[in-house]
Backbone as ProteinMPNN parsed JSONL, in Angstrom:
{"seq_chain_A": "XXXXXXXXXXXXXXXXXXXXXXXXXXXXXXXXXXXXXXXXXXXXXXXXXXXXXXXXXXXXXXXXXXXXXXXXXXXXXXXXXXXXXXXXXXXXXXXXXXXXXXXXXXXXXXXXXXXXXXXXXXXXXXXXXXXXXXXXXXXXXXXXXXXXXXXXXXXXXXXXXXXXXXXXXXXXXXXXXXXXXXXXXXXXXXXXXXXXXXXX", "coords_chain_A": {"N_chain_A": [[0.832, -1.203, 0.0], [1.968, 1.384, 0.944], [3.968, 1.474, -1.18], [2.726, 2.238, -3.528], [1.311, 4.395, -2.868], [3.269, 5.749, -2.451], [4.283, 6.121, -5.386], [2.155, 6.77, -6.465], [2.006, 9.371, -5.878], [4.738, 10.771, -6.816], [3.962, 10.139, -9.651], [2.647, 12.266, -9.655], [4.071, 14.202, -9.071], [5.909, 14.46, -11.419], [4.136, 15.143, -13.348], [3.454, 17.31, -12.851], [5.531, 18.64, -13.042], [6.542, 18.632, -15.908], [4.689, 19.912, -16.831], [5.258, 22.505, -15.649], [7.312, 22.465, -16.805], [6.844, 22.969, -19.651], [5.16, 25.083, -19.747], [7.299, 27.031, -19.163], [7.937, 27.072, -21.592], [6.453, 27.43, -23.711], [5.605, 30.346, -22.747], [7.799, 31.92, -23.942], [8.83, 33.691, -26.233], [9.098, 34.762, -30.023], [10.544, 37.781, -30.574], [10.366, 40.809, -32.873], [11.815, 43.409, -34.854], [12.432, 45.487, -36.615], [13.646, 47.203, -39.779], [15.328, 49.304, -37.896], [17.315, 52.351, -37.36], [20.079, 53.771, -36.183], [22.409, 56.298, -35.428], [26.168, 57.118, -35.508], [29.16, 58.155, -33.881], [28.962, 60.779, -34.691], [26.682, 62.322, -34.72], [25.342, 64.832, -33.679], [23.034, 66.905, -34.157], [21.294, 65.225, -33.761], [21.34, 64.112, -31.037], [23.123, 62.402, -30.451], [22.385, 59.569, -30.759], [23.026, 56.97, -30.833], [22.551, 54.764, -29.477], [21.26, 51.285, -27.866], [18.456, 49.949, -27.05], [17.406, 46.095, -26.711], [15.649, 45.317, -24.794], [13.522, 47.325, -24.981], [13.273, 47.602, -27.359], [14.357, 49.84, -28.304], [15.64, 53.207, -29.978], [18.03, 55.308, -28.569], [18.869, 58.851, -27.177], [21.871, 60.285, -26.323], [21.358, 61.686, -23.891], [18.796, 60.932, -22.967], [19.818, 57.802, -22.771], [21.617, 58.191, -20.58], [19.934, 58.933, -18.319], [18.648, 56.115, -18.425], [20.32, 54.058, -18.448], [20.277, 51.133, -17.546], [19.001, 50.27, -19.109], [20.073, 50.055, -21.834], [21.79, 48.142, -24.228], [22.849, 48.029, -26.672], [25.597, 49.787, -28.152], [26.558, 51.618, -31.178], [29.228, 52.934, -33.441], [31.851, 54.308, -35.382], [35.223, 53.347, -35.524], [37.981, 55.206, -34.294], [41.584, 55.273, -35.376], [40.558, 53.874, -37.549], [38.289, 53.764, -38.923], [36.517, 51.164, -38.993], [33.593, 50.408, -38.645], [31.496, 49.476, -35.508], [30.046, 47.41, -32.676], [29.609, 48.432, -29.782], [29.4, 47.151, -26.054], [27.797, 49.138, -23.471], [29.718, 48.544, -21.046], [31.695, 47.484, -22.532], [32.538, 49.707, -23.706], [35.132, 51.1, -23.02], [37.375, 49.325, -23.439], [37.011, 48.627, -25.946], [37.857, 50.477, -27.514], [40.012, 52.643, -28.957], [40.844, 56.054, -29.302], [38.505, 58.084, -27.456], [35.65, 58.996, -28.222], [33.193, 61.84, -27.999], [30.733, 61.007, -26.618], [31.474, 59.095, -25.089], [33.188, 60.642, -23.508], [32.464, 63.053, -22.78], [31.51, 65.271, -20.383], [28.971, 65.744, -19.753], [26.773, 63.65, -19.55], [27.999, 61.637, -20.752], [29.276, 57.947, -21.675], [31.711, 57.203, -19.677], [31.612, 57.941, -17.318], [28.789, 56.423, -16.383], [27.297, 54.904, -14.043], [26.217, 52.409, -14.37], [26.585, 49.861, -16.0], [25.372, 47.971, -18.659], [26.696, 44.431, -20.298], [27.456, 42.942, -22.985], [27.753, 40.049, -25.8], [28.217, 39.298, -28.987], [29.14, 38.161, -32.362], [29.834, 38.084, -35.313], [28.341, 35.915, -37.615], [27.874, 32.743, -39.467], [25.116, 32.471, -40.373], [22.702, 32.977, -43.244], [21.463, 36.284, -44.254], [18.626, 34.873, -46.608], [18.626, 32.694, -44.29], [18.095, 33.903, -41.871], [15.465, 35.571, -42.487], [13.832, 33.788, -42.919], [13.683, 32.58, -39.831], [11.155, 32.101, -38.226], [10.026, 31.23, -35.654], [10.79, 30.881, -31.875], [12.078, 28.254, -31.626], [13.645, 28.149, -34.003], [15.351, 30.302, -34.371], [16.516, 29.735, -32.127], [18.048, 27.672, -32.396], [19.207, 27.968, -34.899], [21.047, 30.006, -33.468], [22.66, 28.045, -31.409], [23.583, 26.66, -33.153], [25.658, 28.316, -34.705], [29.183, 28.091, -34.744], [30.73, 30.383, -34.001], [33.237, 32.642, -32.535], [32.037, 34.115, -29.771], [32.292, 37.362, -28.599], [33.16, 40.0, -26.5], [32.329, 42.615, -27.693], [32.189, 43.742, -31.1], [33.477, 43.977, -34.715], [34.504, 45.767, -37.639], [31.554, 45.659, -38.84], [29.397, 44.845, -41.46], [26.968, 45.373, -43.912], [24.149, 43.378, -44.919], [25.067, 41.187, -43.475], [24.804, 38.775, -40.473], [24.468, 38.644, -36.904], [24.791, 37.462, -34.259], [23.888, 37.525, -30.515], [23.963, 37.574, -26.977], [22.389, 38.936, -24.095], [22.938, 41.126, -21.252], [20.783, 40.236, -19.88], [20.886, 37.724, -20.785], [19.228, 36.907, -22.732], [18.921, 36.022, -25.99], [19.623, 36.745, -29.584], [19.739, 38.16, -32.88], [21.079, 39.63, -35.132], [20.092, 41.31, -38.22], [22.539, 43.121, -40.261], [21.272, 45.825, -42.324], [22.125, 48.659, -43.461], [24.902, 50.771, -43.912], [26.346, 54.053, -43.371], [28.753, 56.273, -43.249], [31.966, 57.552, -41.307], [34.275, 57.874, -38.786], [34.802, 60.73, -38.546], [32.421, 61.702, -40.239], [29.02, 62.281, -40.576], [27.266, 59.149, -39.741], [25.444, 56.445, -40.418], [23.267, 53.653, -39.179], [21.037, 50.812, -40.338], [19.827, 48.047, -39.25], [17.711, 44.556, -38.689], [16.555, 43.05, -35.76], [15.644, 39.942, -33.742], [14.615, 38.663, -31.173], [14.765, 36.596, -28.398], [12.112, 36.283, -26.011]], "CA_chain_A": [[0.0, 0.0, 0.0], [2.772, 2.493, 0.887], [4.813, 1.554, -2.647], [1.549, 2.432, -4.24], [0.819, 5.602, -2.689], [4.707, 6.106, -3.116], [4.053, 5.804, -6.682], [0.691, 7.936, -7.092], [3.031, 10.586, -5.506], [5.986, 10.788, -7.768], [3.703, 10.425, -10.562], [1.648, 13.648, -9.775], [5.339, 15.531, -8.983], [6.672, 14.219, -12.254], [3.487, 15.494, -14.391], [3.544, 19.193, -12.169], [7.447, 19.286, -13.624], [6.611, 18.227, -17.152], [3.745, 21.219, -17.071], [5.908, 23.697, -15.929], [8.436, 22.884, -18.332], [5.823, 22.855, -21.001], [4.554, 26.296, -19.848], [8.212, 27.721, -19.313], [9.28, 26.645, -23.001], [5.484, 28.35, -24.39], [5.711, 31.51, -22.538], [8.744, 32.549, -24.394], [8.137, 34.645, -27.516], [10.128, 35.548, -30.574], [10.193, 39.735, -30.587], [10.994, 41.089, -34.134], [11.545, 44.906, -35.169], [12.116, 45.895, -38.529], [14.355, 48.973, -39.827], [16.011, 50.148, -36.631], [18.489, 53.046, -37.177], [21.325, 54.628, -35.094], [23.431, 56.98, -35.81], [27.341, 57.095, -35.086], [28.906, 59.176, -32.853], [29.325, 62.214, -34.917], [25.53, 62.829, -34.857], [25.185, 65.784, -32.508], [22.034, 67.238, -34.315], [20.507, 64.195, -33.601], [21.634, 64.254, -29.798], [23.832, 61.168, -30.765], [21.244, 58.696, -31.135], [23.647, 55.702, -30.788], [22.229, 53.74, -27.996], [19.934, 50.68, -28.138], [17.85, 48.458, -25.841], [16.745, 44.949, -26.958], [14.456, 45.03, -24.269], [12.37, 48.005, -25.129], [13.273, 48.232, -29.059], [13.892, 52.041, -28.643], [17.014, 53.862, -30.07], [18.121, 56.315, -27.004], [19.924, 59.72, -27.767], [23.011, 60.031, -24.976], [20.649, 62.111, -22.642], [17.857, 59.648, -22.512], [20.807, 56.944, -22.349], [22.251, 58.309, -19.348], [18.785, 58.221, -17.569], [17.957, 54.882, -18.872], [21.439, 53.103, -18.315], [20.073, 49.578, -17.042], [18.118, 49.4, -20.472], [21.255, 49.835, -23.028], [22.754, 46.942, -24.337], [23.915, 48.106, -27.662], [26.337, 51.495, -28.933], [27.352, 51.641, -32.815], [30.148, 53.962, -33.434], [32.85, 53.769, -36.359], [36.595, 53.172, -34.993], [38.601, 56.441, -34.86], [41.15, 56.254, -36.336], [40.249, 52.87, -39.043], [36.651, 53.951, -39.497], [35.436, 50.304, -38.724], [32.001, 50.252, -37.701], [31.547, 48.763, -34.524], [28.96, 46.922, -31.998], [30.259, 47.497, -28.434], [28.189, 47.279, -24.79], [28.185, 50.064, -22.368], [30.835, 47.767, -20.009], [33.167, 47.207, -23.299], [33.319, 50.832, -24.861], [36.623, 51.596, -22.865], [38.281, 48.181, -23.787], [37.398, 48.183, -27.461], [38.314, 51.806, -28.245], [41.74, 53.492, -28.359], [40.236, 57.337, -29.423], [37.121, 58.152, -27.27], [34.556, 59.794, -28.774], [32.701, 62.964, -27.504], [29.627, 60.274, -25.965], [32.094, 58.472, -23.631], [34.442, 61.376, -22.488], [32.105, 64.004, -22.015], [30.724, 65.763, -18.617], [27.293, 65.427, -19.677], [25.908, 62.088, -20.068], [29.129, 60.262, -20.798], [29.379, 56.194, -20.528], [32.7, 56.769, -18.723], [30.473, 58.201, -15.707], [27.868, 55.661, -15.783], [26.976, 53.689, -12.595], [25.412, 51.074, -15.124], [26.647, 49.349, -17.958], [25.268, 46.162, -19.337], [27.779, 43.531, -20.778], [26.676, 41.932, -23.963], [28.098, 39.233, -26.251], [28.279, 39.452, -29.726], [29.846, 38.043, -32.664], [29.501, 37.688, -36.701], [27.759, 34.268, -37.59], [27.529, 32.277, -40.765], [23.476, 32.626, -41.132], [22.798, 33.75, -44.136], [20.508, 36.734, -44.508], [18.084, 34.598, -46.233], [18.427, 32.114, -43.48], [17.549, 35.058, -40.78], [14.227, 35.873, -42.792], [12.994, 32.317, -42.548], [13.308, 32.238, -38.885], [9.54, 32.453, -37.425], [9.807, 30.818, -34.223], [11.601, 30.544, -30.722], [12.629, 26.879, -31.602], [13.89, 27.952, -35.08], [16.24, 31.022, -33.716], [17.437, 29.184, -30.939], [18.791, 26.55, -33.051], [20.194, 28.79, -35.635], [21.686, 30.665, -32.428], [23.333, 27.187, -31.195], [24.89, 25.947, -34.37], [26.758, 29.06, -34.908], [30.17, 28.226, -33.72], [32.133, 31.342, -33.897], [33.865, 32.774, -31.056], [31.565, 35.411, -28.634], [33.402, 38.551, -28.166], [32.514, 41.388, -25.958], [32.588, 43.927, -28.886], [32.595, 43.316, -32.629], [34.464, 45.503, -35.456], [33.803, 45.789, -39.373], [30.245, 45.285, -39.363], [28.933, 44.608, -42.802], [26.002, 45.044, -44.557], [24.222, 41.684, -45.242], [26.161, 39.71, -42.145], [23.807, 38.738, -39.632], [25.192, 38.88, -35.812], [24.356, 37.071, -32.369], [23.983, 38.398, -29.242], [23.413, 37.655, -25.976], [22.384, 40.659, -23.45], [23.371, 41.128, -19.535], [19.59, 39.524, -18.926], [20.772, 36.266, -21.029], [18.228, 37.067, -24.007], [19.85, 35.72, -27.33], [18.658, 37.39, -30.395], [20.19, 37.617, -33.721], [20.828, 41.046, -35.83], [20.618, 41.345, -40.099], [22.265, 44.766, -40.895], [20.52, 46.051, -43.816], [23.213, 49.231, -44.371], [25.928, 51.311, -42.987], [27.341, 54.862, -43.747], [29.179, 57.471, -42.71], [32.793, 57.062, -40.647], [34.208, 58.363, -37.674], [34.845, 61.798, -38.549], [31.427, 61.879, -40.965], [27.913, 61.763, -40.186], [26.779, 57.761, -40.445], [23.862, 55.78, -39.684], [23.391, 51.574, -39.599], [19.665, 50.34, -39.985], [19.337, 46.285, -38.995], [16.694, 43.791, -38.614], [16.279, 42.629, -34.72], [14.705, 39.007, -33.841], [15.279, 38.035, -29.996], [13.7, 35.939, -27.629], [12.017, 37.013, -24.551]], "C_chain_A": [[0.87, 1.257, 0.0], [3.653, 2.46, -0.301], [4.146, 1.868, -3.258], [1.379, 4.014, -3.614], [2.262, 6.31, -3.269], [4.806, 6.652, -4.774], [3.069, 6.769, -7.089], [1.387, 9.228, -6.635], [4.0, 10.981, -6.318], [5.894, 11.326, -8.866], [3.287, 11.945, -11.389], [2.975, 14.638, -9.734], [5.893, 15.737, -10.529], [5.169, 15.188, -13.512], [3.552, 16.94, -14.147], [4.825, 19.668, -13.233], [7.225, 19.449, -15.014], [5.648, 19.875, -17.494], [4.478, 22.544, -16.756], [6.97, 23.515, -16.7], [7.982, 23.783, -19.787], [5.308, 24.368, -20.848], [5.731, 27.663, -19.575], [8.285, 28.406, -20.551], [7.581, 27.758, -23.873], [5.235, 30.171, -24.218], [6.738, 32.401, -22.99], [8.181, 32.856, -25.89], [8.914, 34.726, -28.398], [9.41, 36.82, -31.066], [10.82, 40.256, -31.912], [10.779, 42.747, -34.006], [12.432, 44.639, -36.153], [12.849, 47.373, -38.624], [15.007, 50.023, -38.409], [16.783, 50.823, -37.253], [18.849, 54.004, -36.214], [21.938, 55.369, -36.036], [24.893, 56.415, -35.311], [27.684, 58.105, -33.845], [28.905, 60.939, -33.674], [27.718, 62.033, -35.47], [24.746, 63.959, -33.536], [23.788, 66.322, -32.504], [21.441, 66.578, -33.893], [20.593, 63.75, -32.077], [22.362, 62.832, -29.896], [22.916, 59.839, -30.357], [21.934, 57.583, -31.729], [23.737, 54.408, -29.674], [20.971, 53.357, -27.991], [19.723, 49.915, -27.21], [16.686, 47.46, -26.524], [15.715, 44.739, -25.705], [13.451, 46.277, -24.95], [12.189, 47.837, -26.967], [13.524, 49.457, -29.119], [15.831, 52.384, -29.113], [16.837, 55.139, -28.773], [18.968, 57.342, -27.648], [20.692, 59.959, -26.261], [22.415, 60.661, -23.876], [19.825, 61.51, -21.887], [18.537, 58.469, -22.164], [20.975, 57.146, -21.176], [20.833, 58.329, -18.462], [18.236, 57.047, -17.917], [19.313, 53.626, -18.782], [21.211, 51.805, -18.335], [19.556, 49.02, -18.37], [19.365, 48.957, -21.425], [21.848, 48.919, -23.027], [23.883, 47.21, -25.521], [24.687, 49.302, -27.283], [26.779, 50.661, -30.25], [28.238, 52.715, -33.263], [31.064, 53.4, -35.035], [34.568, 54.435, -35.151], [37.133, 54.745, -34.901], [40.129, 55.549, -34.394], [41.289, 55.022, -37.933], [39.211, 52.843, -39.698], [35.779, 52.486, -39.608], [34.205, 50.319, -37.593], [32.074, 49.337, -37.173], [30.311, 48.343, -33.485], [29.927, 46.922, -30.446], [28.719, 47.804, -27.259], [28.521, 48.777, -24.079], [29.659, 49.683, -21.521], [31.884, 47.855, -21.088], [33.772, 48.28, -23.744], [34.996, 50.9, -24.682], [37.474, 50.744, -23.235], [38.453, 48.93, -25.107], [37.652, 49.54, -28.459], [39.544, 52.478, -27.853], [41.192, 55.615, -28.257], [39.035, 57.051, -28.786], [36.253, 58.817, -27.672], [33.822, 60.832, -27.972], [31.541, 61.352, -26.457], [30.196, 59.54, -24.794], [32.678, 59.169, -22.838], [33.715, 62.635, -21.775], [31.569, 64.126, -20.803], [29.531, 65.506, -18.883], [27.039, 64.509, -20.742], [26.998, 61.265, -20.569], [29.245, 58.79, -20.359], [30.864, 56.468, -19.923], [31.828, 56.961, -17.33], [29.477, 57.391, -15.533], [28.002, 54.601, -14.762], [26.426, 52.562, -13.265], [25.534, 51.012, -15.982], [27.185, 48.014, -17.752], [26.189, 45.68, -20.027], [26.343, 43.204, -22.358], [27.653, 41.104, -24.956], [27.477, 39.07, -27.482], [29.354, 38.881, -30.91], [29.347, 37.95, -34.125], [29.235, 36.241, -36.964], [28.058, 33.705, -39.285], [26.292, 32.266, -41.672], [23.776, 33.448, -42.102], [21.579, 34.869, -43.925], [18.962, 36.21, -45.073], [17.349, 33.446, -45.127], [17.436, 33.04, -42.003], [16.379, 35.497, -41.1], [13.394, 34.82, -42.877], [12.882, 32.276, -41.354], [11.996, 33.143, -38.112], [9.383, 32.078, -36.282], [11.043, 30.406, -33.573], [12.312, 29.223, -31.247], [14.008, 27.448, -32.828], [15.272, 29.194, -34.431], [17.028, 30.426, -32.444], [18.369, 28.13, -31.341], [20.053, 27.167, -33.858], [21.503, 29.56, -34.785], [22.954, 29.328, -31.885], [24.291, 26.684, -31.848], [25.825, 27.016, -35.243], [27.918, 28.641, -34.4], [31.338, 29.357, -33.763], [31.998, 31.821, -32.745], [32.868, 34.042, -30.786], [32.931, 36.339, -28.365], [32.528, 39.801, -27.608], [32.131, 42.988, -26.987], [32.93, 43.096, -30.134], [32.763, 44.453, -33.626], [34.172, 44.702, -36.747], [32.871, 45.042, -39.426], [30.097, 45.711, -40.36], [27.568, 44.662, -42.909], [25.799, 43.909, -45.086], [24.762, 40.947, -44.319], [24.866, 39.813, -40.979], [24.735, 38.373, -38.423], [24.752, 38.218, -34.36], [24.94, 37.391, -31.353], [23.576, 37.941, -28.018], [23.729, 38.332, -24.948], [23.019, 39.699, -22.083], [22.136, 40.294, -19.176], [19.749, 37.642, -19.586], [19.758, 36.652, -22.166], [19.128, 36.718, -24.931], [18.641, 35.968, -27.941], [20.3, 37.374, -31.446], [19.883, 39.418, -34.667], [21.645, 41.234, -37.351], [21.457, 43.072, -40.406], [22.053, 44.699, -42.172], [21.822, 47.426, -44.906], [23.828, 50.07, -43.066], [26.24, 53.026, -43.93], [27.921, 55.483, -42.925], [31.325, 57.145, -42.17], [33.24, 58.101, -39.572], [34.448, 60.049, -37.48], [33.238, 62.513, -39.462], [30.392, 61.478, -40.404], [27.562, 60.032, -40.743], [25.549, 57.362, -39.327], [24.081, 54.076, -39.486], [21.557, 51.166, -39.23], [20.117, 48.855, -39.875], [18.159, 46.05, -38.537], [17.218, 43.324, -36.986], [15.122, 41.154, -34.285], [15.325, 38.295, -32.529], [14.461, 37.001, -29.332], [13.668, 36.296, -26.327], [11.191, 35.91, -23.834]], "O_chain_A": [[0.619, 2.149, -0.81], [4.192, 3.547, -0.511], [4.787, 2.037, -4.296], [1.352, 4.808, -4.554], [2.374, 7.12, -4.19], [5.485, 7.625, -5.104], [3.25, 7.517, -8.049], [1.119, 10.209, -7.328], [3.782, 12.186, -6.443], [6.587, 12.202, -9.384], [3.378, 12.477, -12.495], [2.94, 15.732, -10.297], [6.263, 16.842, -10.927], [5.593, 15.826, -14.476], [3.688, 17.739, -15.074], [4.975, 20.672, -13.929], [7.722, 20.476, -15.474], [6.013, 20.736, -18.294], [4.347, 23.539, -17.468], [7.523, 24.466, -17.253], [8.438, 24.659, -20.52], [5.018, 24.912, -21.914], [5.435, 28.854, -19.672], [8.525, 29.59, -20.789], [7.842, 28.754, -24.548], [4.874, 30.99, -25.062], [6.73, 33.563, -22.583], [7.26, 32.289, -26.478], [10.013, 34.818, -27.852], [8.333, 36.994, -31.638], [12.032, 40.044, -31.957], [9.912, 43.297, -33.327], [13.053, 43.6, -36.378], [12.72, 48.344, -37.879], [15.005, 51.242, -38.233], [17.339, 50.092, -38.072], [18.152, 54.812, -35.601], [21.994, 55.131, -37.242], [24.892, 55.326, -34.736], [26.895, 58.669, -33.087], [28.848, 62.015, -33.078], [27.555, 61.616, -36.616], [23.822, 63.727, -32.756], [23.161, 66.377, -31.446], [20.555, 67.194, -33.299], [19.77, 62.868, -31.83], [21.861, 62.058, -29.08], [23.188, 59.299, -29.285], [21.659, 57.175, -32.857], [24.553, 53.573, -29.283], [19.944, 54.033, -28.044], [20.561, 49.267, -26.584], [15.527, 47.763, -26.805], [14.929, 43.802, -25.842], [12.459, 45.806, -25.506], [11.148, 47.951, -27.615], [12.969, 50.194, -29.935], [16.863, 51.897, -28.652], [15.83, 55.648, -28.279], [19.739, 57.0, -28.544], [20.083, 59.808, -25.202], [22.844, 60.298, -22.781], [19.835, 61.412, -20.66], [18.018, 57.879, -21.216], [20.497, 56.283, -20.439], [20.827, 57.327, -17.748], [17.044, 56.994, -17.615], [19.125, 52.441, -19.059], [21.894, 51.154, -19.126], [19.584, 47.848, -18.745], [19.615, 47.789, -21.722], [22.515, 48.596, -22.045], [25.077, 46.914, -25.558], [24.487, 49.829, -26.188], [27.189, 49.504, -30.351], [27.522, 53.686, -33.505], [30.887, 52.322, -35.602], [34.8, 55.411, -34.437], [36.494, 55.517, -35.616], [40.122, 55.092, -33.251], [41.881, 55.242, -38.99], [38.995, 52.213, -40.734], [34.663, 52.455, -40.125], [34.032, 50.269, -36.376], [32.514, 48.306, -37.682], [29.425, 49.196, -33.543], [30.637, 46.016, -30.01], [27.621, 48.329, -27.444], [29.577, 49.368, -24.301], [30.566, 50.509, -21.416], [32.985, 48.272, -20.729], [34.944, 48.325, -24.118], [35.865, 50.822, -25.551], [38.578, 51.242, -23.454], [39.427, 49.596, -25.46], [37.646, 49.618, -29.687], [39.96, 52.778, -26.734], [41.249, 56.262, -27.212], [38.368, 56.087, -29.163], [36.241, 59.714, -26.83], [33.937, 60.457, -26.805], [32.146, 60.879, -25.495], [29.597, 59.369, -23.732], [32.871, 58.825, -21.672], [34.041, 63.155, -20.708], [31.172, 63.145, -20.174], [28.945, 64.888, -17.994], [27.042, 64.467, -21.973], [26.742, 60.081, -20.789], [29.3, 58.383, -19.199], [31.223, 55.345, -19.571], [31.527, 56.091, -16.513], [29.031, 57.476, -14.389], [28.752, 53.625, -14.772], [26.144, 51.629, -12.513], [25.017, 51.655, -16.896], [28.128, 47.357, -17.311], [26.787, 46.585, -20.609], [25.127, 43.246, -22.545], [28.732, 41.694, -24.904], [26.294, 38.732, -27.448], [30.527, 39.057, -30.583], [28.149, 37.67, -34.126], [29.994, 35.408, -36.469], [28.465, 34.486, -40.145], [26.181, 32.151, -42.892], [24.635, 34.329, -42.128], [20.592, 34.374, -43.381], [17.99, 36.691, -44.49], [16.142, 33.241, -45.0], [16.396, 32.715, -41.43], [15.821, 35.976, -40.113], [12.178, 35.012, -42.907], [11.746, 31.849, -41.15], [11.909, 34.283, -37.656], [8.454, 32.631, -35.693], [12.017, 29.86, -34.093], [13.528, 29.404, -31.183], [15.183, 27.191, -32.568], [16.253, 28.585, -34.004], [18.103, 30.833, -32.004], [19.34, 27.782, -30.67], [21.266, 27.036, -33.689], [22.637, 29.696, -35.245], [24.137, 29.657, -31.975], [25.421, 26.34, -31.5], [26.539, 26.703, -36.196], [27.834, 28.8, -33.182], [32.545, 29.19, -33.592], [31.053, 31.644, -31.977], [32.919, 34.969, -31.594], [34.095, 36.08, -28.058], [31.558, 40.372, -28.107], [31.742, 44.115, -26.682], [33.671, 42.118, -30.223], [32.329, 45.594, -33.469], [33.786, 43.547, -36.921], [32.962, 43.908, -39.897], [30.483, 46.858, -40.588], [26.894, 44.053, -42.077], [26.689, 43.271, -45.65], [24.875, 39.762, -44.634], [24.17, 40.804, -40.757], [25.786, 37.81, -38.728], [24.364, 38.964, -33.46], [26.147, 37.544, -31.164], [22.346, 37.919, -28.053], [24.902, 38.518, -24.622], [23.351, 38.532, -21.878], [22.282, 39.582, -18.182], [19.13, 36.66, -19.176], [20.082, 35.479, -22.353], [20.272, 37.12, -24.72], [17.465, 35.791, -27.62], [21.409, 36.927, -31.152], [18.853, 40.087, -34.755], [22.83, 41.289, -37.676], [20.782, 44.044, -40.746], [22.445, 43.866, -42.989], [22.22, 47.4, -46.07], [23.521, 50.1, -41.875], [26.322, 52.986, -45.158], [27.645, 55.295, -41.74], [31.899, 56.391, -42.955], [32.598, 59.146, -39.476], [34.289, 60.575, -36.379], [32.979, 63.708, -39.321], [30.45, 60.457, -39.718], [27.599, 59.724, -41.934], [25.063, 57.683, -38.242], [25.144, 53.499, -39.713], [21.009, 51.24, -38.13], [20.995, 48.587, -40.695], [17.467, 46.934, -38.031], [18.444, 43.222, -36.933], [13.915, 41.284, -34.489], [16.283, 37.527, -32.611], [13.427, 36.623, -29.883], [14.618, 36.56, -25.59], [10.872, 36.047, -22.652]]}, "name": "protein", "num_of_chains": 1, "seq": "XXXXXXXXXXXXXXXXXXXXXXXXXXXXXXXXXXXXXXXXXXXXXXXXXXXXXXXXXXXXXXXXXXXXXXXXXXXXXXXXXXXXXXXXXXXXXXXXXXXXXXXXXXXXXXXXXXXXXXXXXXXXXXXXXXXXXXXXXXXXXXXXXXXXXXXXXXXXXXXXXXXXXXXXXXXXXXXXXXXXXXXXXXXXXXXXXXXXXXXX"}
């Protein structure tokens, strides 16, 4: 009688587990946005409007940045002085830059002064562009995300038009980014629109 109740016990723990797995793995979403652009840093008119958050989707200009710190995961800048366009975090700017740019050094709103800056992980993949427009679901991005094997790097340099990019933020979110185009360089006004497709 007690190996039997033993048993009707186990069973009911083992089906509870299976349901919250099952309602973990459904409650996750894939989040898409479409045409994002940033600027570089030499966009002053534009209040330098080089700071992004995969959680909200919003481009930030360095004022709204600096009150919004915890959100930012991306910056896009071009190199000074090789003019490669670049993907770093808040935490990496000072590593992955030798020249700082007006947005990190200045007194107002500068990431050297921030009390908060997210890490993120980033690197150029093999997906192809149209591989990245086929993916429709969590399963299908997470896979594509897995069987990348190139190396994660805190910061990535000569982003390309056409190269698609994985990422995963300070909260652990992996997501996956097409750029569509690039101009400008570090002394010239530039922009970079990409495609965004994460999972939340």
């Amino acid at each position: 009688m007690k190996i039997h109740i033993l048993n009707m016990i186990l069973m009911i723990f083992l089906i509870v587990s299976c349901k919250k797995e099952e309602n973990n793995a459904t409650s996750k979403k894939l989040v898409e946005s479409y045409n994002v652009t940033m600027g570089n840093q030499t966009t002053p008119t534009s209040g330098w409007n080089c700071f992004f958050s995969f959680d909200s989707a919003k481009v930030y200009r360095l004022s709204e940045a600096f009150n919004n710190q915890s959100k930012i995961d991306l910056i896009f800048l071009h190199n000074d002085p090789d003019d490669v366009a670049m993907f770093v975090s808040p935490f990496s700017m000072a590593d992955a830059i030798a020249n700082k740019p007006y947005m990190y050094a200045t007194s107002n709103y500068g990431v050297e002064d921030w009390t908060t800056k997210n890490t993120l992980q980033i690197n150029v993949t093999d997906i192809t562009v149209s591989d990245f427009n086929n993916i429709t679901t969590v399963e299908q991005l997470n896979t594509a995300y897995e069987n990348d094997k190139n190396i994660t790097n805190a910061w990535e340099v000569d982003i390309s038009a056409n190269k698609v990019y994985r990422f995963m933020t300070n909260s652990n979110r992996i997501g996956l980014i097409k750029v569509n185009s690039i101009s400008g360089n570090h002394n010239t006004k530039g922009e970079i629109n990409f495609d965004v497709k994460i999972i939340k």
